[in-house]
Backbone as CSV, one residue per row, in Angstrom:
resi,resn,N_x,N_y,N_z,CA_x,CA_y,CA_z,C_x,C_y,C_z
1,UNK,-135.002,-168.280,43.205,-133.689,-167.670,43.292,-132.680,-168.455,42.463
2,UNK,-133.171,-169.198,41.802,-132.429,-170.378,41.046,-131.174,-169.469,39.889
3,UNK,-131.269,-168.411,39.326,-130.472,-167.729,38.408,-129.697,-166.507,39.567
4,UNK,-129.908,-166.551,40.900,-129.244,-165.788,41.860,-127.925,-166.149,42.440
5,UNK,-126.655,-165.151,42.270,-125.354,-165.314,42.795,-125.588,-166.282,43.694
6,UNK,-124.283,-166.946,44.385,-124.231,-167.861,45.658,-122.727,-166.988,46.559
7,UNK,-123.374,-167.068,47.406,-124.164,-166.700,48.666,-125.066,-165.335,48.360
8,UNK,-126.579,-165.875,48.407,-127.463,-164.457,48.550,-127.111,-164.035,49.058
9,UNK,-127.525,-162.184,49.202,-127.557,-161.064,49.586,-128.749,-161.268,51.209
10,UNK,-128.325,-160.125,51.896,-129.646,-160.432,52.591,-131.007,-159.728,52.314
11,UNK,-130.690,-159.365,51.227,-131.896,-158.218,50.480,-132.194,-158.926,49.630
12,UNK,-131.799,-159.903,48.715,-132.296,-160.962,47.611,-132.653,-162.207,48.894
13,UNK,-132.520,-162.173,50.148,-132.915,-163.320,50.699,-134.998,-162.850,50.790
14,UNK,-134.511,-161.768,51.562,-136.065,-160.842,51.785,-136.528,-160.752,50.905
15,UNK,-136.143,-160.270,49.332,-136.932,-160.067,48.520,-137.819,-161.299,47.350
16,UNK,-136.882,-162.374,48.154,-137.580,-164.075,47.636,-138.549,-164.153,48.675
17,UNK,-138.677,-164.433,49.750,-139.275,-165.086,50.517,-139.823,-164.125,51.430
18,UNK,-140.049,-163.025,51.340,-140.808,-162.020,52.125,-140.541,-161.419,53.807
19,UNK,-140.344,-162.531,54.017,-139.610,-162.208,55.409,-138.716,-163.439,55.516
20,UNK,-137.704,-163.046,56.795,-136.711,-163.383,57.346,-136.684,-164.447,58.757
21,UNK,-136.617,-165.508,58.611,-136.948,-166.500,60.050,-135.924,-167.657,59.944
22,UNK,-135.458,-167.953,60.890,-135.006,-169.655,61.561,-135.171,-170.183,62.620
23,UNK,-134.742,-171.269,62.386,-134.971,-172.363,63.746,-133.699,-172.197,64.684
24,UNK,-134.662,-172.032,65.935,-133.419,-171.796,66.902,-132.309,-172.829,67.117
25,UNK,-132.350,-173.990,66.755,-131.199,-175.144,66.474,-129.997,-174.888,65.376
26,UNK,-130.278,-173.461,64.555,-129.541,-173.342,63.570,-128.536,-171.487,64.437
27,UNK,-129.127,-171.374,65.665,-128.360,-169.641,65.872,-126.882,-170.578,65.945
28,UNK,-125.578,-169.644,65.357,-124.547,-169.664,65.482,-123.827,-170.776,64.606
29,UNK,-124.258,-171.267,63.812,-124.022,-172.378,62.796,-123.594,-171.204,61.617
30,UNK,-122.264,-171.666,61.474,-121.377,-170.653,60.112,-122.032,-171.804,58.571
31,UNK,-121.938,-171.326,57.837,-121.997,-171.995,56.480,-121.391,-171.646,55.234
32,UNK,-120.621,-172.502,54.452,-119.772,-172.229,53.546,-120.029,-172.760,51.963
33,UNK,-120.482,-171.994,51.063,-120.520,-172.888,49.666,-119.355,-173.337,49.091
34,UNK,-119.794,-174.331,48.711,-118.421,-175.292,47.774,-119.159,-175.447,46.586
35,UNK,-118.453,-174.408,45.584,-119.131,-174.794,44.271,-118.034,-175.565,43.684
36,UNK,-118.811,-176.537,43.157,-118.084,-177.933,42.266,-117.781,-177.147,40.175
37,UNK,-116.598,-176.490,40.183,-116.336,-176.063,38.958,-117.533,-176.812,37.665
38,UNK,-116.817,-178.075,37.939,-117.412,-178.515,36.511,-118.961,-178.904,36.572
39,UNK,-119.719,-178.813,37.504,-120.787,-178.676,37.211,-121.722,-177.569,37.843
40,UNK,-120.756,-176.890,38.366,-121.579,-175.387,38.536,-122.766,-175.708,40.165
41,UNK,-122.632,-176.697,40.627,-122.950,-176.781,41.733,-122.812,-176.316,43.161
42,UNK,-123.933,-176.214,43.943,-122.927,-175.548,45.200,-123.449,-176.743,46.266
43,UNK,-122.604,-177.022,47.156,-123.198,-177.908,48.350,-122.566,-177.031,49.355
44,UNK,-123.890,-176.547,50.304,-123.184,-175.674,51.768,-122.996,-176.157,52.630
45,UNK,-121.987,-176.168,53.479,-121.407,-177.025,54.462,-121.846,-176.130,55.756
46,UNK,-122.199,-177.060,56.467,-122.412,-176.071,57.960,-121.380,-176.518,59.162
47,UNK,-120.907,-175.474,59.955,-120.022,-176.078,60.637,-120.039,-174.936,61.601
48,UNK,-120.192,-175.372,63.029,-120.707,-174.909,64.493,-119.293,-174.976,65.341
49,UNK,-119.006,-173.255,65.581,-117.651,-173.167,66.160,-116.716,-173.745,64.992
50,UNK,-115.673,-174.633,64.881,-114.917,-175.049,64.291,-114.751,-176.442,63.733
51,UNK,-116.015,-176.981,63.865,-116.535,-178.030,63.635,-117.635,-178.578,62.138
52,UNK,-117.134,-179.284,61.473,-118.454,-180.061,60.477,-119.459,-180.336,60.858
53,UNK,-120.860,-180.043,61.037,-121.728,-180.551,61.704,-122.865,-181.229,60.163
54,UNK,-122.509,-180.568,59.131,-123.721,-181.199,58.271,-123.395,-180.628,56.616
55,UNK,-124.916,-180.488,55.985,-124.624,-180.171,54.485,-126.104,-179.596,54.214
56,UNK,-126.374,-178.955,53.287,-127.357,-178.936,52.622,-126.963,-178.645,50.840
57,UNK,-128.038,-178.962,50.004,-127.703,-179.287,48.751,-129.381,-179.095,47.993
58,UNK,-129.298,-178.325,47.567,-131.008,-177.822,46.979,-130.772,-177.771,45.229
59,UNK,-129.556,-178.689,44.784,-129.677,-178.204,43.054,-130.110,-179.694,42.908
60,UNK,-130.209,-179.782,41.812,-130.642,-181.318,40.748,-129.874,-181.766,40.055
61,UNK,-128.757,-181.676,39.778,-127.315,-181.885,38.980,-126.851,-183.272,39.317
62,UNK,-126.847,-182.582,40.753,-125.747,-184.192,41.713,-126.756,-185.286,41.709
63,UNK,-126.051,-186.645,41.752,-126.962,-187.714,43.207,-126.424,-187.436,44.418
64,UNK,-126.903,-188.493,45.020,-126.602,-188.366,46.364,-125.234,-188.839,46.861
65,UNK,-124.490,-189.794,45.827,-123.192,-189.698,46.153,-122.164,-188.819,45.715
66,UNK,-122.562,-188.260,44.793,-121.478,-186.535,44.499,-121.662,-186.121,45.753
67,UNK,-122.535,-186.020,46.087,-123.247,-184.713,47.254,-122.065,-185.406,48.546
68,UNK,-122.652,-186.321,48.954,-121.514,-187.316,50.249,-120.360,-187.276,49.881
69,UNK,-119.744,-187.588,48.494,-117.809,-187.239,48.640,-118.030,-186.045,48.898
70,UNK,-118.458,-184.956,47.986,-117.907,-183.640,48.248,-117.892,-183.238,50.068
71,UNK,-119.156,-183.556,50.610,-118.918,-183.684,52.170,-118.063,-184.201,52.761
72,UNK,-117.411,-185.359,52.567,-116.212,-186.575,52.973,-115.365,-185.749,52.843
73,UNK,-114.954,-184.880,51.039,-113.829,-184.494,51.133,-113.422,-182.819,51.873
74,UNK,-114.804,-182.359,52.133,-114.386,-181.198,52.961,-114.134,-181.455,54.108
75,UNK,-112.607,-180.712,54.533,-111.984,-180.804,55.717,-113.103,-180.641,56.959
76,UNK,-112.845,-181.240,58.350,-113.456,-181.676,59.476,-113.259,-180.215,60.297
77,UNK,-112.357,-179.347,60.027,-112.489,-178.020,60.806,-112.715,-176.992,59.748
78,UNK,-113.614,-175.850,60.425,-113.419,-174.575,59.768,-111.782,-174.076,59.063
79,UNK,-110.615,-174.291,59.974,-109.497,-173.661,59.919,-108.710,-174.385,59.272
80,UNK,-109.590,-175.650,58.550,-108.462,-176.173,57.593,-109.433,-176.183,56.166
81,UNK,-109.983,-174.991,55.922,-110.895,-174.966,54.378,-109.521,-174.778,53.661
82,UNK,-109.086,-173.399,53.810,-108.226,-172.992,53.413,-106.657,-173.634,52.396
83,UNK,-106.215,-174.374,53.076,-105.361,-175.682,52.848,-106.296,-176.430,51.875
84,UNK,-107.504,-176.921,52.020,-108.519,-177.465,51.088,-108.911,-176.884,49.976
85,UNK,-108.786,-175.623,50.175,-109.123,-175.034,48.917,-107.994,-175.306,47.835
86,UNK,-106.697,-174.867,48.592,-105.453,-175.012,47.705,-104.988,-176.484,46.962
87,UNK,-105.892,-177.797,47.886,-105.485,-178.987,47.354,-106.404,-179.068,46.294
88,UNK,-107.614,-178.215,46.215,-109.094,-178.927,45.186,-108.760,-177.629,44.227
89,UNK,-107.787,-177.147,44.304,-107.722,-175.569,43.060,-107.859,-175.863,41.614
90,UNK,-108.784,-175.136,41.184,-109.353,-175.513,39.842,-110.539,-176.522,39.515
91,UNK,-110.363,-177.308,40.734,-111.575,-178.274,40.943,-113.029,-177.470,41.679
92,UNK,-112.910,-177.257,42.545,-113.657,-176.025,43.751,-113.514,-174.690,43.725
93,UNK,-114.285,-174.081,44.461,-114.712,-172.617,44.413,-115.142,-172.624,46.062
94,UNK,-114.323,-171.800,47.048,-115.489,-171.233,48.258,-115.761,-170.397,48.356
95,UNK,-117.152,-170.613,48.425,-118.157,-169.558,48.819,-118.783,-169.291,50.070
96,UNK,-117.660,-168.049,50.608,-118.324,-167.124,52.093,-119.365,-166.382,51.981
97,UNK,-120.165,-166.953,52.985,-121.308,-165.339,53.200,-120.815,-163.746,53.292
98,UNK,-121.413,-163.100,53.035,-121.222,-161.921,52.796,-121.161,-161.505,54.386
99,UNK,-120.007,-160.329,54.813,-120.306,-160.259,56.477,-121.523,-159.276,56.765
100,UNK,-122.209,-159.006,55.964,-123.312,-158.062,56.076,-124.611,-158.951,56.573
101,UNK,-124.222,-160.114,56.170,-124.836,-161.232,56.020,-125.632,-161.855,57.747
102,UNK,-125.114,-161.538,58.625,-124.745,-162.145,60.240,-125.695,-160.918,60.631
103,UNK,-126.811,-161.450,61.283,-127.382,-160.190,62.053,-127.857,-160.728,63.507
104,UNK,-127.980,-160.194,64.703,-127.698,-160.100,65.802,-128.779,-159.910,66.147
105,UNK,-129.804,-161.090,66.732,-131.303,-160.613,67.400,-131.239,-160.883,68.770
106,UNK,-131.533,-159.463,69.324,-131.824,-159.504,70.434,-133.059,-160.670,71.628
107,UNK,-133.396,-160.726,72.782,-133.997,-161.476,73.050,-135.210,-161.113,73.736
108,UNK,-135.680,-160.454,72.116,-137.382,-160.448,71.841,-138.166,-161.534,71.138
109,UNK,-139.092,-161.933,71.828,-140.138,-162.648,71.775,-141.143,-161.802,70.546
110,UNK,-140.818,-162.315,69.221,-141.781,-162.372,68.192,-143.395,-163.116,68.527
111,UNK,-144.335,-162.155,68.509,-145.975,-162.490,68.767,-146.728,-162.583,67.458
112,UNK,-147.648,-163.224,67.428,-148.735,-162.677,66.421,-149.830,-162.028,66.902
113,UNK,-150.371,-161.065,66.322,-150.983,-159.909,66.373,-152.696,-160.336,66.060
């Protein structure tokens, strides 16, 4: 998916990886891309309720300390990206999931057959 928009589709998610699964430690965890302008990077921030809880980072561009400021410098609540965006303008890019994106599983027990 490496030449694919950021934030996939949930139809370019399915149509990479065949089917659709997570770990139940991840239900209700929002996630936000921060693409870094000048190098075209994205690091996704995860953040549970209104809270920072982590990062993930799957390009080859950064080390590992680009990757940690850009985390440092994203704000500690969901409700202060916004304000963040306006201080990093021209520097940053956020990237929301699509709301099509959020799907709602009921509490069925997936078997193998």
């Amino acid at each position: 998916m490496k030449n694919k928009e950021f934030p996939p589709s949930r139809s370019d998610l399915k149509d990479h990886f065949g089917y659709l699964s997570f770990n139940c430690t991840l239900i209700n965890l929002d996630i936000v891309g921060i693409r870094l302008v000048n190098s075209g990077e994205v690091v996704v921030i995860t953040y549970r309720g209104n809270r920072k809880t982590g990062f993930i980072y799957e390009g080859d561009k950064l080390n590992e300390a680009q990757v940690m400021r850009t985390y440092s410098d994203v704000p500690e609540t969901w409700n202060d990206l916004q304000s963040y965006e306006k201080a990093y303008e021209g520097r940053i890019e956020i990237l929301n999931p699509l709301k099509d994106n959020y799907v709602f599983i009921s509490e069925q027990e997936i078997i193998e057959k």
